[in-house]
C-alpha positions in Angstrom: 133.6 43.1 -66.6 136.8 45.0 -66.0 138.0 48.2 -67.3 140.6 47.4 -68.8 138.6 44.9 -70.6 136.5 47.9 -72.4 137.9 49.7 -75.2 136.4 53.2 -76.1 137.0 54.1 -79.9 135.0 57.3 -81.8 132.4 55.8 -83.7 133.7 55.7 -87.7 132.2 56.1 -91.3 131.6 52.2 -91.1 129.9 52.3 -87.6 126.9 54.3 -88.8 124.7 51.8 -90.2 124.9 49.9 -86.7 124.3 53.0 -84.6 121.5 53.8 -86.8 120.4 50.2 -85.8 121.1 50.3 -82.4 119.5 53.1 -82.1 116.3 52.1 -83.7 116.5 49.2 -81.5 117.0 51.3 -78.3 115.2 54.5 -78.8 112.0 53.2 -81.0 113.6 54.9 -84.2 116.2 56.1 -86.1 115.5 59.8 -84.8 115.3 61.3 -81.3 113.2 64.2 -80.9 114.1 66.1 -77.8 113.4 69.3 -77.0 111.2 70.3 -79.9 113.6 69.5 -82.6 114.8 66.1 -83.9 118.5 64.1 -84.2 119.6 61.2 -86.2 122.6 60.1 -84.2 123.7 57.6 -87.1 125.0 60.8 -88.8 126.4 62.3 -85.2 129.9 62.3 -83.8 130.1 59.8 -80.7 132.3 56.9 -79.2 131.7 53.4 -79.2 132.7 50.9 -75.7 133.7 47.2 -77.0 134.4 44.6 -75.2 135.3 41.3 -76.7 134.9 42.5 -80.3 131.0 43.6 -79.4 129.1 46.8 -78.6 129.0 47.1 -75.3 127.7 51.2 -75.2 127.7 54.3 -77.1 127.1 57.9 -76.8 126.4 60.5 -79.4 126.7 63.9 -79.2 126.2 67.2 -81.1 128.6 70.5 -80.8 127.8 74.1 -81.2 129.5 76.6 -80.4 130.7 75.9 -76.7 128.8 73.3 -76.0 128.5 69.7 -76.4 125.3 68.3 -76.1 124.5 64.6 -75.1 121.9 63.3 -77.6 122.1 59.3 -77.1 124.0 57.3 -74.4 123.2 54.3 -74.0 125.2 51.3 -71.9 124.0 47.7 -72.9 125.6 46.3 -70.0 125.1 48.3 -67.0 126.4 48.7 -63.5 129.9 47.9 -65.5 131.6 51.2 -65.6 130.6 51.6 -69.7 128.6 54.5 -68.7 131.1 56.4 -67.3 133.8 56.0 -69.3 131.5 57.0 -72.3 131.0 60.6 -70.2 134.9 60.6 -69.4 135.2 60.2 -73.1 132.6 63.0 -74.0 134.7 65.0 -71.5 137.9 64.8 -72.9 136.3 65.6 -76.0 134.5 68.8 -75.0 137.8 69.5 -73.5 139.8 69.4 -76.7 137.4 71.1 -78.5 137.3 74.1 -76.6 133.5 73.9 -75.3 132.9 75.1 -71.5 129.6 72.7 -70.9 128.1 69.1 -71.6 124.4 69.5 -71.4 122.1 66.1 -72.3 118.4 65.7 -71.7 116.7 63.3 -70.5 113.0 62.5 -68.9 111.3 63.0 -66.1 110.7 59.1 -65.3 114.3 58.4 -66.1 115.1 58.4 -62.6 118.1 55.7 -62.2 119.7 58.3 -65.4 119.4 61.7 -62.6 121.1 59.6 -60.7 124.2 58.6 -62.7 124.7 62.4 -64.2 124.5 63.8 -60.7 126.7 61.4 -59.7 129.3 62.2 -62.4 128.8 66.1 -61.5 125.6 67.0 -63.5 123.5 69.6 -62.1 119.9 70.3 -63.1 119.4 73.2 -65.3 116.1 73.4 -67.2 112.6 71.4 -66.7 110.4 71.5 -69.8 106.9 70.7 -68.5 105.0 68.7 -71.7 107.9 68.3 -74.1 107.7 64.8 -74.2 103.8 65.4 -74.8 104.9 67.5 -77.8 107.6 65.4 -78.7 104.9 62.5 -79.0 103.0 63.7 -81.8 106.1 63.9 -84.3 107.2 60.1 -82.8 104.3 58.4 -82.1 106.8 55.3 -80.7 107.2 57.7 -77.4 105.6 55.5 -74.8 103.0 57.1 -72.3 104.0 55.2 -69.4 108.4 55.0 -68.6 110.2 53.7 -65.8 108.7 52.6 -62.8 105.1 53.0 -64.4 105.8 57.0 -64.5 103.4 58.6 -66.7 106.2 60.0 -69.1 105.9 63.6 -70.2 108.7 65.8 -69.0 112.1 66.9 -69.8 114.9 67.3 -68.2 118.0 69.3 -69.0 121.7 68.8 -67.0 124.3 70.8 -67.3 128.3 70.4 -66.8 131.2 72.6 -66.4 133.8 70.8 -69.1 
């Protein structure tokens, strides 16, 4: 899959019911609880990738005052640039809204993810020993075992200059 071939729109009124589905599909439920509080990215600003009239990624994200936080990103066909032309659009974004830092979360067996934000200048900021633990008992669907058979129970925080 080419670039060019990948189109990156912001998700509309009329996308919400599918990224409340995807995101049931991809994240056990309609909410994401991260770091002791919970999101329902159906009702967030993000941006969809398509490629040949399909979903091919999406990120969400939530904005306070100088800062835009990651809450979903997900790209359903990977190693194909989706991924970082969803942050390039989160970027620009950030950018035009004034914030000075991206920050996102993401868990401690989620190792191929530290990877790709590090990669696209993400540093590490803030490790929440237990949160996922916590996170757990208000979503149930939280899996005990991640990636690579890696007991899952921490969080993760990057950080990035806009």
């Amino acid at each position: 899959m080419r670039a060019r071939e990948i189109a990156v729109r912001p998700v509309q009124e009329s996308d919400r019911p599918t990224v409340e589905w995807l995101t049931t599909q991809l994240w056990g439920a309609a909410e994401v609880v991260v770091h002791d509080g919970a999101f329902y990215p159906a009702t967030l600003p993000g941006f969809i990738a398509e490629c040949g009239g399909r979903i091919a990624g999406l990120v969400t994200f939530d904005v306070r005052p100088g800062v835009l936080e990651i809450v979903t990103i997900n790209a359903l066909d990977r190693f194909s640039g989706i991924g970082t032309m969803l942050i390039e659009a989160v970027r620009a974004e950030a950018k035009r809204l004034g914030c000075q830092q991206i920050t996102l979360t993401t868990t401690n067996d989620n190792v191929d993810a530290l990877r790709f934000y590090q990669r696209r200048g993400f540093r590490l900021a803030a490790l929440r020993p237990g949160a996922v633990d916590r996170s757990r008992l208000r979503k149930p669907e939280i899996p005990r075992t991640g990636d690579f058979g890696i007991p899952l129970r921490d969080e993760i925080d990057l950080t990035c200059p806009v």
